[in-house]
N, C-alpha and C positions, 0 to 999 in steps of 0.2 A: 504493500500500500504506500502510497506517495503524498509525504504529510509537507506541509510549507511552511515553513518557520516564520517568526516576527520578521525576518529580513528580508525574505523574498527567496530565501533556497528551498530547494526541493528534496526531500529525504526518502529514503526506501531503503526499508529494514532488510534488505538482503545482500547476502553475501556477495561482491564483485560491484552494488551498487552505491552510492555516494549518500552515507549516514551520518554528515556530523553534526551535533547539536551545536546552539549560537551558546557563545559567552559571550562575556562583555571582552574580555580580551579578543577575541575572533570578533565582534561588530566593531569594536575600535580597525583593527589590523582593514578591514574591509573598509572603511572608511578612508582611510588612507592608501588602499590601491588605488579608489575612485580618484584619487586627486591626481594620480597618473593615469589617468584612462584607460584603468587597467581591471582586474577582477581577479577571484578563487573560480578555476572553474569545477570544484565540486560545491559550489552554490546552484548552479545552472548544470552540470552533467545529465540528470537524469531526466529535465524538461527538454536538452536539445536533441540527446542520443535516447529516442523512447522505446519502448522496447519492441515495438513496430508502428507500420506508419499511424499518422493520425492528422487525417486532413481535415482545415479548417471548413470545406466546402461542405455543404449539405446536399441531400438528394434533392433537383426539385425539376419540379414538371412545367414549363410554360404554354398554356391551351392557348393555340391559337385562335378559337373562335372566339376567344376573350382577347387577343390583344390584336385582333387582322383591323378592327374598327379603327384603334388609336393610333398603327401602324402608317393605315389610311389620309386617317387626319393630319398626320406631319405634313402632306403634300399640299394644303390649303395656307399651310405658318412659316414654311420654309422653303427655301431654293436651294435647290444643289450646288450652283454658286455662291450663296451664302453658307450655306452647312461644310463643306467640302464634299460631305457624304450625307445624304438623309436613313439616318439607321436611329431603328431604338435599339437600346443593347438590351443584352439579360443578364441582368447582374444577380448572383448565387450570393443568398444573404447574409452566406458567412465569409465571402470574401470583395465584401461592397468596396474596403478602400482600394483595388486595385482594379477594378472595374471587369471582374472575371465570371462568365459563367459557370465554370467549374477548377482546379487547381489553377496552374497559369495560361491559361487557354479564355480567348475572349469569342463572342460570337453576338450575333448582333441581325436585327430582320432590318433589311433595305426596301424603298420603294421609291420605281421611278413610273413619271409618265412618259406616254409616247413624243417625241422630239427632244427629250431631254439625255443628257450626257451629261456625266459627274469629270473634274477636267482631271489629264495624265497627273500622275505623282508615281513616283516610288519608294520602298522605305523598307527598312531592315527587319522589320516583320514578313515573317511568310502569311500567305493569307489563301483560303477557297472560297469560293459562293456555291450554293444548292440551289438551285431555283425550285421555285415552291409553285408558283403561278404567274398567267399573264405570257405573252407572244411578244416575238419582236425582240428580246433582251440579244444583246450583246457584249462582250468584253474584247478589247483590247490588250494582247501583253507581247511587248516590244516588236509593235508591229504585227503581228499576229491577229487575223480578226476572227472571231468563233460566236456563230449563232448558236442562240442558246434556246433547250426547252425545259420544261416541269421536268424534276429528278434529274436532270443536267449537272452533274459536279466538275465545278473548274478550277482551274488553280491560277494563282496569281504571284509566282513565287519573289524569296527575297532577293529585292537589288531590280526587280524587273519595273519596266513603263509600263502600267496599264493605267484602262479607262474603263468605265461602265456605261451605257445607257439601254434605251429603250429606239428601235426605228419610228418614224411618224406612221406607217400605217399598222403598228405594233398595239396592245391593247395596256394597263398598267398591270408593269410587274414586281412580284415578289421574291427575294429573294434572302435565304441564310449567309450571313460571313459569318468565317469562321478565322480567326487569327492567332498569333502566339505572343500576338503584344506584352502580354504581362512577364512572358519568359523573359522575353527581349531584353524590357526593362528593368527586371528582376538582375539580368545581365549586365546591365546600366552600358547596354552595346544598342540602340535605338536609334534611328535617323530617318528622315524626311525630308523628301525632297519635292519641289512640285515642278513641273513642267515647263521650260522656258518658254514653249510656244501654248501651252495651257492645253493643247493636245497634239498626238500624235500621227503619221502618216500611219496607214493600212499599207503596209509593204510587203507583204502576198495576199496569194487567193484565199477569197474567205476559207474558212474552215483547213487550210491547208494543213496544221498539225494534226488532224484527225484521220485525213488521207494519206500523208505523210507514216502514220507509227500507230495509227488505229486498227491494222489490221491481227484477227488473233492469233498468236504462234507465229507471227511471220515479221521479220524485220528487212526493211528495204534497203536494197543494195547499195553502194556510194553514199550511203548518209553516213553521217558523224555523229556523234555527242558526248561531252564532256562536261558540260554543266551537273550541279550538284541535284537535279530536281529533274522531273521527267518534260522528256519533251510535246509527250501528249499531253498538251494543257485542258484539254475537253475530253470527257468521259462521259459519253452518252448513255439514257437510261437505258433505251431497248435493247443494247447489246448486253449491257448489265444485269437485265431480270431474264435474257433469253439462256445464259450464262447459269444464274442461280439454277433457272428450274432445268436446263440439263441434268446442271449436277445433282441436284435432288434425285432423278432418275436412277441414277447407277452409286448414290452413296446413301448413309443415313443422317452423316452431318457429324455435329459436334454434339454432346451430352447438355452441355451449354451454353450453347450459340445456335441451334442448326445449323441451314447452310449456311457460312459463312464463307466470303470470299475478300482479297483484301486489294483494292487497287494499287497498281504497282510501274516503278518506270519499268517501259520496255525495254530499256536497253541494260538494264541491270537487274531488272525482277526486285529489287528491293521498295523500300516504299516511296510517294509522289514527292515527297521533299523530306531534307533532313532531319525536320520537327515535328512535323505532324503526319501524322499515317490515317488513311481514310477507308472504310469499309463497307460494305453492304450485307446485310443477311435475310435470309429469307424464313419464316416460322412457317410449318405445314398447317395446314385446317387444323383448328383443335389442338396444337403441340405446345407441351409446355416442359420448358428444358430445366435442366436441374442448377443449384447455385454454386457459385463460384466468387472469387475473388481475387484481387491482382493490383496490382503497382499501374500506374499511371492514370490520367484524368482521361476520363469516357464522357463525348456528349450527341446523343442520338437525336436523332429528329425520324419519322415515320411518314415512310415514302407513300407507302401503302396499307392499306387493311385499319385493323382495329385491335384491340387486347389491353395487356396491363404486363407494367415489371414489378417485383418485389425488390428492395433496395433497402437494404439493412433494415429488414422486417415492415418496411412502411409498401402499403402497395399503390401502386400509382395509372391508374387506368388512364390510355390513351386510344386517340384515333387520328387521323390522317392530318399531317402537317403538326402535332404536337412535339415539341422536343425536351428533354429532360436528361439529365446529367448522372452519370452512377463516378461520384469521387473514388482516387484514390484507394483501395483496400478496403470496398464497400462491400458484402454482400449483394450480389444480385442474380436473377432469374429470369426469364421473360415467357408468357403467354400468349397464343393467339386464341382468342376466343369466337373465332370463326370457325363454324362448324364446315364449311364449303369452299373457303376462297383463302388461301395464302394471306401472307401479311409479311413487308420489306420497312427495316431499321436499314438508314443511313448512321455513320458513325464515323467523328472523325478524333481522334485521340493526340496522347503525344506519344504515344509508344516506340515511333522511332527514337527519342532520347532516352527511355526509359531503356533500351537493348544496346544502344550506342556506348550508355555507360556503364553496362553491367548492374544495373539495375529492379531491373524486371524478376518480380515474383509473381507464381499462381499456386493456387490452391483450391482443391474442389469440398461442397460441404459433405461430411459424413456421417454426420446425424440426420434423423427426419427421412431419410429417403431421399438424402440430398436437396431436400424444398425444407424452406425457410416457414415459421408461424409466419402469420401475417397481421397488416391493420392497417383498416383502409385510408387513404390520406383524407 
């Protein structure tokens, strides 16, 4: 048990952990590191090295049919050339001061209208969009131009010129970012830059990266690549869900995941950029996978269908376009409670740096049948 003394240290009465009681000669002695900028670190030991993770984020669910109105509403108070970006974010209410939806991970729902265009910047954050709704969207990244649709996930990676909008005969659209700003920052390695011309030239044929490195199993002759991040900045739905339900065919999935499948560069098979790793899965009618746990910040959004996840015992029922967060070394599970029709989680994590730096833990539950008690949010 970890008792906190008059001083602010943390004690645990076990053997290898940091037990000492305050005297006044120990809060004097402490008192006088403070005036070197200094400290005991068996005062703080066993608050910094805990004895597994313990994320400040909470599980939590944002319905979109409660926030698509206010989402809407920004587009009547603000301009895209005033705002830079018209986003509301979703800030996780245990980590408000840093503006994160779940650990260092920020995300955030965009809306544009048709003839509008957010101007080029670029900036040391990696970033994706989802598109959720609405025709017409486009992105821009260094040149690069990619129409976009519903379940469309793009990427906009670090150091790159991109741009957002909507075409004039486009209808308005909706879209998820997704970024690692608070990493970045956390890094205190962060930059921005905007655009000297405020936008960029289209210098190929639209959608060329997706013809270019879209195709599956097959990589195209005389191209190159060396950048840190995949060259297919567009990852279209239909290939994605034609993909999953193949493989549902001939596999049974995961115990905890079903199908899952995890978007990756083509020319390294590893994941779309250095920080964040992006996935899809697919729940069969009715299936409901067993709990698990693991190292790094999860934030889902639902492409398709309907059901509910359990999340360190709180259950959290969703349907189509809902997104919600499983922190850190949370407990969770997922349900589709369709008896007839599939159901697809979008997911984008940080799991590349969780593997990058030897990091990454899992573990499965082994009580209960593997499923969590519940209660409902």
């Amino acid at each position: 048990m970890t008792e906190k003394s008059s001083y602010d240290t943390y004690r645990e009465d076990v053997v290898g952990r940091a037990n000492v009681e305050d005297t006044p000669e120990l809060v004097s002695y402490y008192r006088d590191l403070e005036r070197y900028d200094a400290g005991a670190l068996w005062t703080v030991a066993n608050k910094i090295e805990p004895w597994e993770p313990k994320s400040e984020s909470v599980p939590t669910l944002w319905r979109y049919r409660e926030l698509r109105d206010h989402v809407l509403r920004s587009v009547a108070l603000v301009t895209p050339e005033k705002a830079g970006r018209r986003v509301i974010y979703l800030n996780n209410p245990g980590r408000q001061e840093v503006s994160a939806a779940v650990g260092w991970l920020y995300s955030g729902l965009q809306v544009m209208h048709p003839g509008e265009c957010a101007s080029t910047h670029r900036h040391s954050a990696s970033a994706l969009r989802f598109i959720m709704e609405g025709s017409g969207a486009y992105t821009i990244v260094d040149g690069h131009k990619m129409t976009l649709g519903a379940n469309d996930f793009v990427l906009t990676p670090n150091g790159t010129w991109h741009e957002h909008g909507v075409d004039e005969g486009g209808t308005p659209c909706i879209w998820q970012d997704g970024l690692d700003i608070p990493f970045v920052n956390a890094m205190e390695a962060n930059f921005y830059e905007v655009h000297p011309d405020l936008h960029q030239q289209v210098a190929y044929p639209i959608d060329d990266a997706t013809h270019t490195w879209g195709a599956s199993a097959l990589l195209p002759d005389g191209q190159t690549w060396s950048k840190p991040y995949s060259p297919l900045f567009k990852y279209e739905w239909a290939p994605t869900y034609d993909a999953l339900r193949r493989l549902a065919k001939v596999s049974k999935g995961s115990e905890f995941d079903g199908i899952l499948m995890h978007y990756t560069n083509p020319v390294t098979g590893g994941a779309v950029m250095p920080t964040i790793g992006a996935s899809m899965q697919l729940l069969r009618p009715g299936e409901q996978t067993k709990a698990h746990r693991h190292t790094g910040s999860f934030l889902y959004q639902v492409a398709k269908g309907e059901g509910y996840s359990v999340i360190n015992g709180r259950r959290f029922d969703w349907r189509e376009r809902d997104i919600f967060c499983v922190p850190s070394w949370a407990w969770h599970e997922h349900v589709n409670t369709q008896a007839s029709d599939d159901s697809c989680l979008f997911c984008f994590s940080d799991l590349p740096v969780m593997k990058a730096l030897g990091l990454y833990r899992e573990e499965g539950l082994k009580t209960n049948g593997g499923r969590q008690a519940t209660a409902p949010i």
